[in-house]
N, C-alpha and C positions, 0 to 999 in steps of 0.2 A: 710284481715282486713285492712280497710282505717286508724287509729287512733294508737299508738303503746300502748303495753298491757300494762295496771294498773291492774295488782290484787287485785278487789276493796274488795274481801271479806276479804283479807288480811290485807290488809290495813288501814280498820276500822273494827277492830273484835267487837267494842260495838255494830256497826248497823249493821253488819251480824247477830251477836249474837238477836237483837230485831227481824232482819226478820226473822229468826228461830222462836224464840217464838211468833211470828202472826205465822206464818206457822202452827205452833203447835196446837194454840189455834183456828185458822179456822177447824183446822179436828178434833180437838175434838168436836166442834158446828156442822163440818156436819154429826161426826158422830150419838151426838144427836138425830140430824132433820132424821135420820132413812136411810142419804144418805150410799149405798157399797163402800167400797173402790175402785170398779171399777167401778164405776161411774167417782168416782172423776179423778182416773187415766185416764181414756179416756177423760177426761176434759183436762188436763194437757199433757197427749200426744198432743191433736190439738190445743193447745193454743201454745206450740213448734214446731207443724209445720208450723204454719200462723206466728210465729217470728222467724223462720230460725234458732232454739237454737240447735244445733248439739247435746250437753252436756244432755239439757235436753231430748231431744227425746231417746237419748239412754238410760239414767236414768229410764223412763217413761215407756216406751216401756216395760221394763224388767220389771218394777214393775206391768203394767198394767196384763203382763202374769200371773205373782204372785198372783195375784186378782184375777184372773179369766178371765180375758177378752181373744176370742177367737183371733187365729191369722186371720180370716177372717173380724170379725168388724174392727182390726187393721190396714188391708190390703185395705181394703174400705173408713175408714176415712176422706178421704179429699172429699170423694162424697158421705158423709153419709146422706144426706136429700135424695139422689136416690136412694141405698142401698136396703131402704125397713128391715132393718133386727136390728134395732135397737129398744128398748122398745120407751114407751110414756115418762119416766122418763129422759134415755140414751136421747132422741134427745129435749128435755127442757131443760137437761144440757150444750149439747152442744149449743145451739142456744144462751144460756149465756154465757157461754166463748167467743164464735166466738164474740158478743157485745161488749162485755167488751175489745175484743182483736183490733177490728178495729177501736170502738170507732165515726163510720157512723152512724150515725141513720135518717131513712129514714120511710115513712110510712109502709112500708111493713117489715120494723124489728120493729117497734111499735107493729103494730099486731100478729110480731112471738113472740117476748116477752111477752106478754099481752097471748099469747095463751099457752107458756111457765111456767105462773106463772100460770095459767089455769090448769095445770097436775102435781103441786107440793104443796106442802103445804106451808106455809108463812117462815117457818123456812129451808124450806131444798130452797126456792127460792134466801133467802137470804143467805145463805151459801154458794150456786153454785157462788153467787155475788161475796164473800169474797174470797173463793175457785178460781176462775179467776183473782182477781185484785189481790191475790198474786203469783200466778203461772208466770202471768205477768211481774212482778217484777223480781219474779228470771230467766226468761227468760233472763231479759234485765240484771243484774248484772252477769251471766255467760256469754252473747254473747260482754259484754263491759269487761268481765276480761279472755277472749280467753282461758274459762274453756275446756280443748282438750277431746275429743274421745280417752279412749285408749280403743286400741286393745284386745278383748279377744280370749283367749287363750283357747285350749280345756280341760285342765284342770281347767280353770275358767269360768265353763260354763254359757250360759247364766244366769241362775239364781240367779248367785254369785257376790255378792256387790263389784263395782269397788273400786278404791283406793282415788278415787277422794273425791271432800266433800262430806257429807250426810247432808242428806237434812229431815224434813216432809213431805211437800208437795209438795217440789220443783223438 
């Protein structure tokens, strides 16, 4: 880490405290809009691997299991347009994330999005929207407060909530 550590969720608990509740209130909207929770997890897992968040990918990853998601979609992720093994819904979500994460737009992400909102309905498009730009967020507030990987242990199996914050979506 270039910068030395500020524990920003610490540090200002009112605006951790508000990005929890967006956090909150984005998955209760998606889960309205009819989006799975492993949807959104796989959204969130690759939104933490295109911003390098250690904290959240392990958070993710675990949760995404929880959901339901296969360890083989997992394991493919970062080449899941070549895959092949993702639903119409799964690769709409992430083709919003991935936008939302780079923030490039170029003609040929015009028409993945546009072909994106193509396979979802107005509420669950926008959802995936809010669903990204806050996953984002805590991306960047855990890799700027050097939120650590701890180690589990075989009695804290993987499906067992770390010690670290908790989070809704993040």
């Amino acid at each position: 880490m270039l910068w030395p550590v500020f524990i920003r969720d610490k540090s200002d608990p009112g605006s951790w405290r508000a990005l929890n509740g967006l956090a909150l209130k984005v998955s209760t909207v998606a889960e309205a809009a009819g989006l799975t929770r492993a949807v959104v997890e796989l959204v969130s897992v690759r939104i933490s691997q295109l911003n390098g968040c250690a904290y959240c990918l392990d958070l993710h990853d675990r949760l995404a299991r929880e959901a339901g998601v296969g360890a083989q979609q997992l394991a493919v992720l970062p080449a899941w347009r070549e895959a092949g093994i993702f639903t119409a819904v799964e690769r709409a979500a992430l083709t919003i994330g991935e936008a939302a994460t780079a923030l490039h737009h170029d003609r040929n992400l015009s028409s993945e999005l546009a072909a994106a909102h193509a396979a979802l309905t107005d509420a669950q498009f926008s959802a995936l929207q809010w669903c990204a730009i806050t996953m984002n967020a805590f991306n960047r507030v855990s890799v700027l407060s050097g939120h650590p990987v701890r180690p589990r242990t075989a009695a804290s199996h993987s499906t067992q909530p770390t010690t670290a914050p908790q989070r809704v979506l993040s």
